[in-house]
Structures are given as C-alpha cells and as structure tokens.
C-alpha atoms as an extended CHARMM CRD file, in Angstrom:
* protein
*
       245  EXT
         1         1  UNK       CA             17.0170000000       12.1410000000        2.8520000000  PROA      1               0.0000000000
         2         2  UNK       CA             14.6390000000       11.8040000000        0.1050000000  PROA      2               0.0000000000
         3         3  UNK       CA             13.4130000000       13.8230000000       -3.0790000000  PROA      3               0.0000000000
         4         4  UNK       CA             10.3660000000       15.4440000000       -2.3340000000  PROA      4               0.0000000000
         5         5  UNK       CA              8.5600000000       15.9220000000       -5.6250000000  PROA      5               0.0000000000
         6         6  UNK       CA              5.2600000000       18.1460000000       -5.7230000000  PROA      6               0.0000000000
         7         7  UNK       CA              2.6310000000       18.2760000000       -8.4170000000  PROA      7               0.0000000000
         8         8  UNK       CA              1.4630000000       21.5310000000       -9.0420000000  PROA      8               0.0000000000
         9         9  UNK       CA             -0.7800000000       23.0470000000      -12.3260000000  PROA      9               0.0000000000
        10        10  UNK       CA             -0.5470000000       26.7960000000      -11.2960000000  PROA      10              0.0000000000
        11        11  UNK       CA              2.1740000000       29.3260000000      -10.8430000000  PROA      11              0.0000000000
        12        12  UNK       CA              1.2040000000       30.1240000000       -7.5200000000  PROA      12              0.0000000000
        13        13  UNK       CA              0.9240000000       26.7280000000       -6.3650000000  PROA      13              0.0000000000
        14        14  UNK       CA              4.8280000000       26.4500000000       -8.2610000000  PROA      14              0.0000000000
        15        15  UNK       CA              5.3300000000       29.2400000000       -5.8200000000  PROA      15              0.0000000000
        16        16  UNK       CA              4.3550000000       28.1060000000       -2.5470000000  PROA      16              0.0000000000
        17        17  UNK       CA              6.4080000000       24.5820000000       -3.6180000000  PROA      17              0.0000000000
        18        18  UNK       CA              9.1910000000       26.3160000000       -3.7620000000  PROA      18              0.0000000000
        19        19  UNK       CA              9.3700000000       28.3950000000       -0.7620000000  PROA      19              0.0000000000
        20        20  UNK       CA              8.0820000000       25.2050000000        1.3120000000  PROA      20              0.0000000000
        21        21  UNK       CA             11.1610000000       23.2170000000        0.4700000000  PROA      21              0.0000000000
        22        22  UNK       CA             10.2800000000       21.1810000000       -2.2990000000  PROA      22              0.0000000000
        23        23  UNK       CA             13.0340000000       19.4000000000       -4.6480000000  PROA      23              0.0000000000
        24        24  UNK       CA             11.2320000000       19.4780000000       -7.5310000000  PROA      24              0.0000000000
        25        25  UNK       CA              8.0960000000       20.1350000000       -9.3180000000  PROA      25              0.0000000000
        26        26  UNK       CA              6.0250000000       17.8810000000      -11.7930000000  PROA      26              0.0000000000
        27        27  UNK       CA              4.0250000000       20.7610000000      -13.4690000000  PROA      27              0.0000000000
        28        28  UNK       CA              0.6010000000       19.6710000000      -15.1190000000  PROA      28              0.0000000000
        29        29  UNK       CA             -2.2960000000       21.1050000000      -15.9440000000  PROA      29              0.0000000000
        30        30  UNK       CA             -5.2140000000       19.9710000000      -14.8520000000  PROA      30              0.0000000000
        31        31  UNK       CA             -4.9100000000       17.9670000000      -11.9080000000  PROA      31              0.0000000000
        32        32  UNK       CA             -8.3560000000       17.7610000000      -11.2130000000  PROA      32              0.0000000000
        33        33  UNK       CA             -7.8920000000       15.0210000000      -13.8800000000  PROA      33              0.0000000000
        34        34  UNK       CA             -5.1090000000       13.6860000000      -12.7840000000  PROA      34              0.0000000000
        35        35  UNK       CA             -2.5380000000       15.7430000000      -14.4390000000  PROA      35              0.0000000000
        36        36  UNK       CA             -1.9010000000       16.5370000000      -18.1690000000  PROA      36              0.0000000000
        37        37  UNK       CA              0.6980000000       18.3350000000      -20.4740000000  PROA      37              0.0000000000
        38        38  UNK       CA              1.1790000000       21.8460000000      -19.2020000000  PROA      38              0.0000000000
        39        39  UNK       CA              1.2960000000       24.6480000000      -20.9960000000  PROA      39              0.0000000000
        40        40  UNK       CA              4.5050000000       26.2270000000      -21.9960000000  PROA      40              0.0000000000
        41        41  UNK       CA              3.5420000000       29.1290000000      -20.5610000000  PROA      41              0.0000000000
        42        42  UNK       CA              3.3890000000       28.0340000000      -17.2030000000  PROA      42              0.0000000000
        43        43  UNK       CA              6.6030000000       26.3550000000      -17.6490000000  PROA      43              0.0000000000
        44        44  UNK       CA              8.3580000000       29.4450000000      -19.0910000000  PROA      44              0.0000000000
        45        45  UNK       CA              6.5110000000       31.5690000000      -16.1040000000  PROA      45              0.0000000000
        46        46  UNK       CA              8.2150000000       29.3430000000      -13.3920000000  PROA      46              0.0000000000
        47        47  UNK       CA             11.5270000000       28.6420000000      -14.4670000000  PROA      47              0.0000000000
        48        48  UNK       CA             12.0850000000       33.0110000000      -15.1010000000  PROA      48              0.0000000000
        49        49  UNK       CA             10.9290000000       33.1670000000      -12.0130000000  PROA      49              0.0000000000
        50        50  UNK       CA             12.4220000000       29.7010000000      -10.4640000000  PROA      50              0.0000000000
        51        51  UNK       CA             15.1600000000       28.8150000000      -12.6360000000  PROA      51              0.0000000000
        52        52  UNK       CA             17.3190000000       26.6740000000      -10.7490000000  PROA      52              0.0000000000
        53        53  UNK       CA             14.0220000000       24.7540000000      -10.1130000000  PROA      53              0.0000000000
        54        54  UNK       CA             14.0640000000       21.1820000000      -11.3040000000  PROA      54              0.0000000000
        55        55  UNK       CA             10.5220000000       21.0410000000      -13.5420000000  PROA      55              0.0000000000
        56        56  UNK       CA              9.2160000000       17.3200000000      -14.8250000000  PROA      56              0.0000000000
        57        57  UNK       CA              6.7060000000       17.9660000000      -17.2810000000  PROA      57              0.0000000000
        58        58  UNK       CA              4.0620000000       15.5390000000      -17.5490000000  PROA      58              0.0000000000
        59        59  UNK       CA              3.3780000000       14.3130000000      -20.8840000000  PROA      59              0.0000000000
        60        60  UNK       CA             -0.9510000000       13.0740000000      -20.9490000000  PROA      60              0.0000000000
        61        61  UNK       CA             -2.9910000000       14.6290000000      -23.6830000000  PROA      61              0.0000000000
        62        62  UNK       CA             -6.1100000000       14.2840000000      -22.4410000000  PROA      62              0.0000000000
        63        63  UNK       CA             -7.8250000000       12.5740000000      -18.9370000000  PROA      63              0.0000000000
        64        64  UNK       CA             -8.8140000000        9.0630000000      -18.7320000000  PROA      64              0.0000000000
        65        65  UNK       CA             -7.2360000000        6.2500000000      -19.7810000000  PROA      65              0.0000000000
        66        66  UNK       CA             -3.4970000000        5.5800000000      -21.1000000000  PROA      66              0.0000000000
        67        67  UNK       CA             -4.1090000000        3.7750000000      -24.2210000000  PROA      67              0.0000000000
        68        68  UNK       CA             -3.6150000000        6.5550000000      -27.0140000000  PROA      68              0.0000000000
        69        69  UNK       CA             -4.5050000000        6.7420000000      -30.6470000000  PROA      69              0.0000000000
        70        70  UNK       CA             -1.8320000000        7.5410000000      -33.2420000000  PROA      70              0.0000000000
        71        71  UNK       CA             -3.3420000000       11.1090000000      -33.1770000000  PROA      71              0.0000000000
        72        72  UNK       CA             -2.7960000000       11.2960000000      -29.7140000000  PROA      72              0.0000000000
        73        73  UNK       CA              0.7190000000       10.3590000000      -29.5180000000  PROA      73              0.0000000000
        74        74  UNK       CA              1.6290000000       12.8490000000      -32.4450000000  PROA      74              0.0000000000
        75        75  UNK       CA             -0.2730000000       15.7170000000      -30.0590000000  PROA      75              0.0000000000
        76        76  UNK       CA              2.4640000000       14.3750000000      -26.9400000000  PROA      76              0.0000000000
        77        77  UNK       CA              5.2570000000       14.5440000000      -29.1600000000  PROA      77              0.0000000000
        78        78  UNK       CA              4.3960000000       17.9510000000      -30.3500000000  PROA      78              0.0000000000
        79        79  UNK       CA              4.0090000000       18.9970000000      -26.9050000000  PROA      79              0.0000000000
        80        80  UNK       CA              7.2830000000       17.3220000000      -25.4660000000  PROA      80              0.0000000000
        81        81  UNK       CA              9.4280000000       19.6200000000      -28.5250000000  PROA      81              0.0000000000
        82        82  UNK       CA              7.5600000000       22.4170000000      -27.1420000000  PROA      82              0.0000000000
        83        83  UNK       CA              8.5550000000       22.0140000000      -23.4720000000  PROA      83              0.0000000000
        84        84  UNK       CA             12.1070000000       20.5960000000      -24.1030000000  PROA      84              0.0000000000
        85        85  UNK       CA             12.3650000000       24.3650000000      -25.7800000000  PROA      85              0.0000000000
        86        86  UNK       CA             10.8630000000       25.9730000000      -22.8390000000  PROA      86              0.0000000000
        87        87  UNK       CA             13.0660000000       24.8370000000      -20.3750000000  PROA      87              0.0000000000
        88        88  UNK       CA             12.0300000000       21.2830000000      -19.3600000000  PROA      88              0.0000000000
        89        89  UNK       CA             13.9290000000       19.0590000000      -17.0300000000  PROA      89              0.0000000000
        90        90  UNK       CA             12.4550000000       15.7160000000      -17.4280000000  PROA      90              0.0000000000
        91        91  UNK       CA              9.2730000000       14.5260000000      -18.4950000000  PROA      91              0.0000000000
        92        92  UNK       CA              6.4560000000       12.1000000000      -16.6970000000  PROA      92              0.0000000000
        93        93  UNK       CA              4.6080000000        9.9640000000      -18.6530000000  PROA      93              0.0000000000
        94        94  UNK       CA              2.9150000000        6.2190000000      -19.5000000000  PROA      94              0.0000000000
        95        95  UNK       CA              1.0400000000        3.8850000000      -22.1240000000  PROA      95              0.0000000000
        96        96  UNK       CA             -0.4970000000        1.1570000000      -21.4050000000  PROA      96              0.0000000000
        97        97  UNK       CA             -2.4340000000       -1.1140000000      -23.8370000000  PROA      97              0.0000000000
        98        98  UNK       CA             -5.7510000000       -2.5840000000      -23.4760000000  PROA      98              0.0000000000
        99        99  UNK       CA             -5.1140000000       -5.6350000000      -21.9510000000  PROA      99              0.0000000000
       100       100  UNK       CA             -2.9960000000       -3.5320000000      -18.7600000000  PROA      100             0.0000000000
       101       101  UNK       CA              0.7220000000       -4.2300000000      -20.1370000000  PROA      101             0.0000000000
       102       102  UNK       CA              3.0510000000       -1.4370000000      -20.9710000000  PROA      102             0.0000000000
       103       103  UNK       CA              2.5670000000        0.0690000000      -24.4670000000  PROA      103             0.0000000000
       104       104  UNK       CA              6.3760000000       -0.5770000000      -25.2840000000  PROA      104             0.0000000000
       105       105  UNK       CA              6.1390000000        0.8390000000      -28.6270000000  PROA      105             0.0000000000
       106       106  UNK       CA              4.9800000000        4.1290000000      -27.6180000000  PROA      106             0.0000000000
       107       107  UNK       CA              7.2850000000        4.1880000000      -24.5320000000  PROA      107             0.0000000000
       108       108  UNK       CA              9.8510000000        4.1350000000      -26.7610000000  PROA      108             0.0000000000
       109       109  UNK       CA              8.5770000000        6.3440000000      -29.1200000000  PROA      109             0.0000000000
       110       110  UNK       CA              8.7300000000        9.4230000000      -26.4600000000  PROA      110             0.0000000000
       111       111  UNK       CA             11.3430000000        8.2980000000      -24.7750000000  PROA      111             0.0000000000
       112       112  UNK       CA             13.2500000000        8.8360000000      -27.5910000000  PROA      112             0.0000000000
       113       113  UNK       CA             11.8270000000       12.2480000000      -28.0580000000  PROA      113             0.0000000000
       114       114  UNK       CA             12.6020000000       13.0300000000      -24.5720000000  PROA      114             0.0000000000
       115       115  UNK       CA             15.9680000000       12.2340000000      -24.7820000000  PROA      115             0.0000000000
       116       116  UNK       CA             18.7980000000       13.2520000000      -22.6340000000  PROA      116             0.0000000000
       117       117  UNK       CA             16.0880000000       14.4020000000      -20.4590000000  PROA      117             0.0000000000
       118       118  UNK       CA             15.4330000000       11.5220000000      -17.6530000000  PROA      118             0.0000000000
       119       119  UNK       CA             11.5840000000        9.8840000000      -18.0130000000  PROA      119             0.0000000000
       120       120  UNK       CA              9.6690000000        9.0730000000      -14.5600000000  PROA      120             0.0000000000
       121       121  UNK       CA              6.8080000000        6.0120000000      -15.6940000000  PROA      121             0.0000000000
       122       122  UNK       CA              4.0800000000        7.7140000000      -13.6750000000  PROA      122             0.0000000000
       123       123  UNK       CA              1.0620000000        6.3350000000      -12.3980000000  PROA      123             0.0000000000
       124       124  UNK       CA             -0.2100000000        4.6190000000      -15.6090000000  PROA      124             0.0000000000
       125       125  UNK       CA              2.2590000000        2.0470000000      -13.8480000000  PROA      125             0.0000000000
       126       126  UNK       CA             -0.6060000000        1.2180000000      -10.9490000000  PROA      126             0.0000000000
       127       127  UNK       CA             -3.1590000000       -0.0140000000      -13.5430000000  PROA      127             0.0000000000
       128       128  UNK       CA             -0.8370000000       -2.4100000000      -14.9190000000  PROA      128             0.0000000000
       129       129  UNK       CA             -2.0450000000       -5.9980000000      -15.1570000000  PROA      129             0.0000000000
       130       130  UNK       CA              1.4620000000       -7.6130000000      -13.4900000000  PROA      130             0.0000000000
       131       131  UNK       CA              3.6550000000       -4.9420000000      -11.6330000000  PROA      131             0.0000000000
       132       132  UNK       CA              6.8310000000       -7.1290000000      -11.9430000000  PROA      132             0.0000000000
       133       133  UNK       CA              7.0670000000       -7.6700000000      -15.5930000000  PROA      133             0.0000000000
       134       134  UNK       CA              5.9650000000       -3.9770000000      -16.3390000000  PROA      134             0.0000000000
       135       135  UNK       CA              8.9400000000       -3.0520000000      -14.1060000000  PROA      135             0.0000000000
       136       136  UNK       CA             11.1310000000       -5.1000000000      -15.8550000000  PROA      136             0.0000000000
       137       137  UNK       CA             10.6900000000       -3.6300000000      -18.9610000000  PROA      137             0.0000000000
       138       138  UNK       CA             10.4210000000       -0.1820000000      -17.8430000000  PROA      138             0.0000000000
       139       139  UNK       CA             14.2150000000       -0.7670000000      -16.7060000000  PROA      139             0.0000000000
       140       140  UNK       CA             15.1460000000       -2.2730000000      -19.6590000000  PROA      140             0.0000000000
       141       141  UNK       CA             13.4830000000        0.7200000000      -21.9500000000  PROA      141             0.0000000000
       142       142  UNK       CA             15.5570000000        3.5470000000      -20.5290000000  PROA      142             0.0000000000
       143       143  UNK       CA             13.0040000000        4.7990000000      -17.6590000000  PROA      143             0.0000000000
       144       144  UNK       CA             14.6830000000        6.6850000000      -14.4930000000  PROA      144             0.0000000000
       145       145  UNK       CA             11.7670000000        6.3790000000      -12.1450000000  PROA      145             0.0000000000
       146       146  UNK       CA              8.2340000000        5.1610000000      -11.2170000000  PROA      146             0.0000000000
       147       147  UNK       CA              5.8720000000        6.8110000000       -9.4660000000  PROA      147             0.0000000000
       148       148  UNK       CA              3.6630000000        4.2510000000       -7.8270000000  PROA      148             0.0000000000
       149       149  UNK       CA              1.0940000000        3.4600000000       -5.0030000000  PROA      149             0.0000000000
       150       150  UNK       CA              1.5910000000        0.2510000000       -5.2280000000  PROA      150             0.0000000000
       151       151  UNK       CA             -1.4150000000       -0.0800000000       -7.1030000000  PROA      151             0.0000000000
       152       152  UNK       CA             -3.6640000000        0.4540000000       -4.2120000000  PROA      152             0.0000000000
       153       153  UNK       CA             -5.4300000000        3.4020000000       -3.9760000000  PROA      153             0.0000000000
       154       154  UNK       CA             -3.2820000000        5.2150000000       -1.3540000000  PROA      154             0.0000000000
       155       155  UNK       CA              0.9920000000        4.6870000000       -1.0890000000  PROA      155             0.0000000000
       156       156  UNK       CA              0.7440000000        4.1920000000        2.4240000000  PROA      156             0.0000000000
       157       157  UNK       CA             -1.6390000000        0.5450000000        1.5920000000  PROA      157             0.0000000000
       158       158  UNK       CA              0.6390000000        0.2800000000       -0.8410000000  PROA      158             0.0000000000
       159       159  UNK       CA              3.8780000000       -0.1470000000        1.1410000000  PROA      159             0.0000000000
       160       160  UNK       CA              4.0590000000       -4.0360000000        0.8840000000  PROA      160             0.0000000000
       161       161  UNK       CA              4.4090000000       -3.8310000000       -3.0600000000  PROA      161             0.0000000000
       162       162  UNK       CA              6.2410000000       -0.9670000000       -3.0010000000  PROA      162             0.0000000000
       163       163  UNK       CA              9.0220000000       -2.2830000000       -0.7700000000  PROA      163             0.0000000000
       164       164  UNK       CA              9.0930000000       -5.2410000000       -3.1420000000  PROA      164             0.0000000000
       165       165  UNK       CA              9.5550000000       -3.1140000000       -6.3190000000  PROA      165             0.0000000000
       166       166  UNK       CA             12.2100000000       -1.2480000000       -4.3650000000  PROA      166             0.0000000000
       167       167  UNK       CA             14.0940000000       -4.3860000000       -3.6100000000  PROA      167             0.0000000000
       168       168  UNK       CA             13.6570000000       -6.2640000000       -7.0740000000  PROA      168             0.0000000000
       169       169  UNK       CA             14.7250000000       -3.6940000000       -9.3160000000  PROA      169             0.0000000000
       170       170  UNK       CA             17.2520000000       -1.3130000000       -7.2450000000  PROA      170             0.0000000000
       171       171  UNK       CA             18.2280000000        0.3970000000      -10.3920000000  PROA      171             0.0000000000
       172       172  UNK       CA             14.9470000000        2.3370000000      -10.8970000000  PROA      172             0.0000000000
       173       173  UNK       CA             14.5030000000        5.3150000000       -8.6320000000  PROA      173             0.0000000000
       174       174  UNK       CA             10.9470000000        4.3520000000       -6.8910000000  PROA      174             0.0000000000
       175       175  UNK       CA              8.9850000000        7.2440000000       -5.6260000000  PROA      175             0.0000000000
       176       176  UNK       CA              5.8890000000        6.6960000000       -3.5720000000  PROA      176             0.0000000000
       177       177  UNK       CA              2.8140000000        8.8780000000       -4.4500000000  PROA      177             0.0000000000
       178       178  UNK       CA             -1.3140000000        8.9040000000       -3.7120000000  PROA      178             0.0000000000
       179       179  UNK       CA             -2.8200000000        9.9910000000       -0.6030000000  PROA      179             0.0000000000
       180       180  UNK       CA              0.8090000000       11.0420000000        1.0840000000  PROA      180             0.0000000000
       181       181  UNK       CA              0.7980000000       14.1110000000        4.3230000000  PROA      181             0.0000000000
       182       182  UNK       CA              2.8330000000       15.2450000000        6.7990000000  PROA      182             0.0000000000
       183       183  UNK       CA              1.3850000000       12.4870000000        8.8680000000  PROA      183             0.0000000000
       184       184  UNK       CA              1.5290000000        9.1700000000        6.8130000000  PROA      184             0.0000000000
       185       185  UNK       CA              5.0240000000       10.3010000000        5.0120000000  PROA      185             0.0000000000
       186       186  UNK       CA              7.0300000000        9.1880000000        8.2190000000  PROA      186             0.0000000000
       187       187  UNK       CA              5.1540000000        5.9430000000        8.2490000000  PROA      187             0.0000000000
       188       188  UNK       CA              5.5640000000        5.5850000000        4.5450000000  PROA      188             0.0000000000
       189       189  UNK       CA              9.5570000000        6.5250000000        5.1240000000  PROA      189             0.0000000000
       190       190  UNK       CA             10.2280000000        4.5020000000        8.2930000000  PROA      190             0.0000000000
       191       191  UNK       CA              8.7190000000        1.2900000000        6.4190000000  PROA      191             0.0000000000
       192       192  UNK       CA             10.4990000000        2.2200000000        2.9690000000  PROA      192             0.0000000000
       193       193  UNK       CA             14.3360000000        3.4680000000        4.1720000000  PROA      193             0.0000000000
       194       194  UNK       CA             15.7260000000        3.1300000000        0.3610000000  PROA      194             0.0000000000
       195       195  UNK       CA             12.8840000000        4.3410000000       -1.0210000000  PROA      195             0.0000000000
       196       196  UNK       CA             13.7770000000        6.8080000000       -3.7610000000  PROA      196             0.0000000000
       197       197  UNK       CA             11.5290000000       10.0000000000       -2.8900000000  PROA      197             0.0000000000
       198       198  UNK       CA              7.8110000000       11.1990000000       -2.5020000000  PROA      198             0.0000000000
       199       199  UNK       CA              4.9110000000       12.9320000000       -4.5320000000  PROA      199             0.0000000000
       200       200  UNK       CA              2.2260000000       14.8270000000       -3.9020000000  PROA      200             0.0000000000
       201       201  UNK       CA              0.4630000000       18.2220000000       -4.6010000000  PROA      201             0.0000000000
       202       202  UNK       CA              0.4850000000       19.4100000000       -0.8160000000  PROA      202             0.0000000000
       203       203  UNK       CA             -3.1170000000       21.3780000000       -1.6720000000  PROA      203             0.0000000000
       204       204  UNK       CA             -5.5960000000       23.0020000000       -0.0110000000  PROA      204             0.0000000000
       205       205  UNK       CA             -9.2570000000       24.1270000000       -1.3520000000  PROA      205             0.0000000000
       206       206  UNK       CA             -9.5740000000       28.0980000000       -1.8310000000  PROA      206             0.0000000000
       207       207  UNK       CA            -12.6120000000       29.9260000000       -1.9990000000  PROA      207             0.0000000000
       208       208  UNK       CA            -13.3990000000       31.1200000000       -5.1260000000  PROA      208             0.0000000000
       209       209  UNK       CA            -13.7230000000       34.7750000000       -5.4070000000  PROA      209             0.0000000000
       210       210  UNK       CA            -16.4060000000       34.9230000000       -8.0150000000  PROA      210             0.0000000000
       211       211  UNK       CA            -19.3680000000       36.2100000000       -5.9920000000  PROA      211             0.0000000000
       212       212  UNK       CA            -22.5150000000       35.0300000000       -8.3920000000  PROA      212             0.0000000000
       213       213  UNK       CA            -22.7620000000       31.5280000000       -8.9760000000  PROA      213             0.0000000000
       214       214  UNK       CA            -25.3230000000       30.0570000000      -11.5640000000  PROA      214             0.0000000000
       215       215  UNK       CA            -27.5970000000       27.6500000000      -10.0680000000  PROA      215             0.0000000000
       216       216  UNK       CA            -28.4900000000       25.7060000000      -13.0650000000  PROA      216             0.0000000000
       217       217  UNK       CA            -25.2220000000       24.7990000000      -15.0550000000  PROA      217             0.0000000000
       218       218  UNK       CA            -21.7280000000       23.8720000000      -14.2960000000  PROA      218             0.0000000000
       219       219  UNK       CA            -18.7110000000       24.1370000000      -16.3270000000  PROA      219             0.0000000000
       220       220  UNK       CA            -17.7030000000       19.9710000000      -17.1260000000  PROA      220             0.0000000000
       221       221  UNK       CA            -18.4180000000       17.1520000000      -14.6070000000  PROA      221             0.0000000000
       222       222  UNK       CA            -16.1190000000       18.4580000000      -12.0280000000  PROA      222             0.0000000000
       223       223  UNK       CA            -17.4010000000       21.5510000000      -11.2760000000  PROA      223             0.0000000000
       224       224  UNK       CA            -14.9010000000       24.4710000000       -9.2990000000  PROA      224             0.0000000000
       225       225  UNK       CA            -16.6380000000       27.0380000000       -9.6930000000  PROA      225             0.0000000000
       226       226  UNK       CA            -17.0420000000       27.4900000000       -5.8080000000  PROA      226             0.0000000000
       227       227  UNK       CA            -13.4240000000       26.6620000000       -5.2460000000  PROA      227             0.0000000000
       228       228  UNK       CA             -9.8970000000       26.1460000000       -6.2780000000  PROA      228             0.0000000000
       229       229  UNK       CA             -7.0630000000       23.7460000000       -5.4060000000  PROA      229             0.0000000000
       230       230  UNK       CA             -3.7800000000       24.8460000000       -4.5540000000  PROA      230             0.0000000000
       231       231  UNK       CA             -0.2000000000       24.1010000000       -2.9530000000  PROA      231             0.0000000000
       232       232  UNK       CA             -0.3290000000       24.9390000000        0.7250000000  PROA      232             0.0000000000
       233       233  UNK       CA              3.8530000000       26.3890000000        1.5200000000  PROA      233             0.0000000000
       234       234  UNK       CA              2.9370000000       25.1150000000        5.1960000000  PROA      234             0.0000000000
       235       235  UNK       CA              2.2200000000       21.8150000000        4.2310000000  PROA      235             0.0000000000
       236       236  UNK       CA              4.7650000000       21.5270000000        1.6420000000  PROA      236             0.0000000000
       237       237  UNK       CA              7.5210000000       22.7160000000        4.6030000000  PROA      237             0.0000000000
       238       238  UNK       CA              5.8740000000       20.0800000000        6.8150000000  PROA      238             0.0000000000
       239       239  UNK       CA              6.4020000000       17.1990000000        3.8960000000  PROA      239             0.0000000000
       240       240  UNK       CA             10.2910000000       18.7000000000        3.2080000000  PROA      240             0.0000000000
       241       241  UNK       CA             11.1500000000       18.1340000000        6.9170000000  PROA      241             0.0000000000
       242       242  UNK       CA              9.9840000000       14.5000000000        6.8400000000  PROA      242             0.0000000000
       243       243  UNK       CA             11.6310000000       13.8550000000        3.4650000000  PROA      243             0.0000000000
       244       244  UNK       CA             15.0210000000       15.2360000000        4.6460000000  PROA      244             0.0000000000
       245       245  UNK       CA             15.9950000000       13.7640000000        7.2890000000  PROA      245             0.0000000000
C-alpha cells in the first residue's frame, strides 16, 4: 500500500478526491501552470468541509521557473503564515538556482518557516542539473519527500532513476508523479515495490457552461474559456485501488 496524493486547485475537484479514495491532497491554484500557492480560502473551504483531510499546500508564487527574487520569496513566506493559520498540513515547494542546483539558502529559509509541518521538494527537483547530489542535500536540509519523474517527462520513463533515488537515499519518502493513470500506476508500482506513494490530479476536461464565446481575444496564453479541468471521483477510485494494495 501506497499514499495516493492528488493535486487539485478547486473545491470540487477537493471533493471528488476525497470521495474517490485519495490520501491526501496537494491543493494549488492554478494547475494549468503547474501549480501555485492556493488561496486560503480554498484551503479553509476544504478542511470545514474535509477536516480530517491531509492538505499539502504548495508554496510557487508565480509560473515558470524556480529561481526567485528576494521579493518573491518574501510573497512565499507571507503566504506559508497565511496557510499554516488556515489549517495547513505540509507544504510543497522548490528553488533552484540558475545553474540547475538546489537554492539551499532559500530551502532553508521556508523550511524554517514551515516548520513542524513536513516539506515535500516537488518537481523543481526534475530540472536539477545532477539528481544525486540535489538528493543529498535535500536529506540533509530537513525535506520529507520528493516528488519526481525521474526527470523525464512522464514517471513511468522515469522508473530507472526513480528506483535508483529510492534505493540511494531510503530515508526520503519518494513519490512518483507526471503522466500517472489507472493503467501505468500498476506498471509504475510493480517496478517500484518501496516506492513511497503517487501523484496526480486524476482530471478530466468539462465543458464550459458559458454559452457566447468571443472570437477575437482570449484571456492569457492558455486559454479555458471553452473548458475546465477537474478531478474525475471515478478515476481517482480507480488510482486508490492500485495504490492500496
């Protein structure tokens, strides 16, 4: 049996997480970007609702990159005294510095701010120039987990690196994450037995229901305006029965 993590950046989608089976939520906002600091808001609407529910609350102030100005780390530490107060479990986050190693400094920085709460290194971790000394330190600077592909572009190519993280450094909880179903999680788990847990966001596209659509503008360069993404409780139900085992 493995944790079965879902990323989610709506209440319904926190919803249909929970009723699927899920272990735990990483609530974002934004995931169209890849995830960044949720609201309080949505973390106060989920755990009334939910509060037994483990929520990680990812810590990214803006999409893009993971090398962050002074300005940007004081807006993440802002944000991480704001959900610690709203009910936060743990937090999710990375920095990386320009040349791909881990941006000790600031790791320490908020994972001081986060503390007691447990810190996953998320996938900032992927784009890191050499996997095994980045691991090494993220032990060594208080981390609890790493979410990781194995810096390829799905978790299931990424098994090879993943199994060697898992059996280098046995003290870090690795959880696999990218591109992960119903279907490729029991390859992913059969290959991986000690592997830590899984991540994912389980979603499915829903039409929007906004009936007039201008033609000649959209709203940012990904456009939704014809759709939204959320967390299918069928899938997620599928993924929990693989996971626990």
């Amino acid at each position: 049996m493995v944790l079965l993590e879902i990323c989610i950046d709506s209440f319904p989608s926190a919803k249909n997480a929970f009723n699927g089976g899920a272990d735990r939520l990483e609530v974002c906002g934004a995931l169209a970007l890849g995830g960044l600091t949720p609201t309080s808001g949505l973390l106060k609407q989920i755990k009334a609702s939910f509060p037994e529910f483990p929520c990680f609350c990812m810590l990214r102030p803006r999409g893009g990159v993971f090398v962050y100005s002074k300005a940007e780390i004081e807006t993440l530490l802002r944000d991480c005294d704001e959900l610690k107060s709203a009910g936060a479990d743990g937090f999710v986050f990375g920095a990386l510095n320009s040349d791909g190693t881990l941006d000790v400094e600031t790791c320490k920085l908020v994972l001081a701010a986060c503390s007691p709460l447990p810190v996953t290194l998320h996938r900032a971790f992927d784009y890191c120039s050499d996997w095994k000394t980045s691991l090494a330190l993220a032990v060594e600077m208080g981390f609890k987990a790493v979410l990781s592909s194995g810096q390829r572009a799905t978790a299931v190519q990424g098994i090879d690196i993943l199994s060697q993280m898992i059996s280098a450094y046995p003290q870090i909880t690795v959880i696999a994450g990218s591109g992960i179903n119903p279907e490729n999680a029991k390859e992913i788990l059969r290959n991986l037995p000690l592997l830590g847990g899984i991540h994912g966001s389980a979603s499915v596209k829903i039409p929007s229901k906004f009936g007039y659509v201008a033609s000649d503008f959209r709203m940012g360069s990904n456009d939704y305006s014809d759709h939204t993404k959320e967390t299918c409780e069928h899938t997620v139900a599928k993924l929990a029965k693989a996971a626990h085992l």
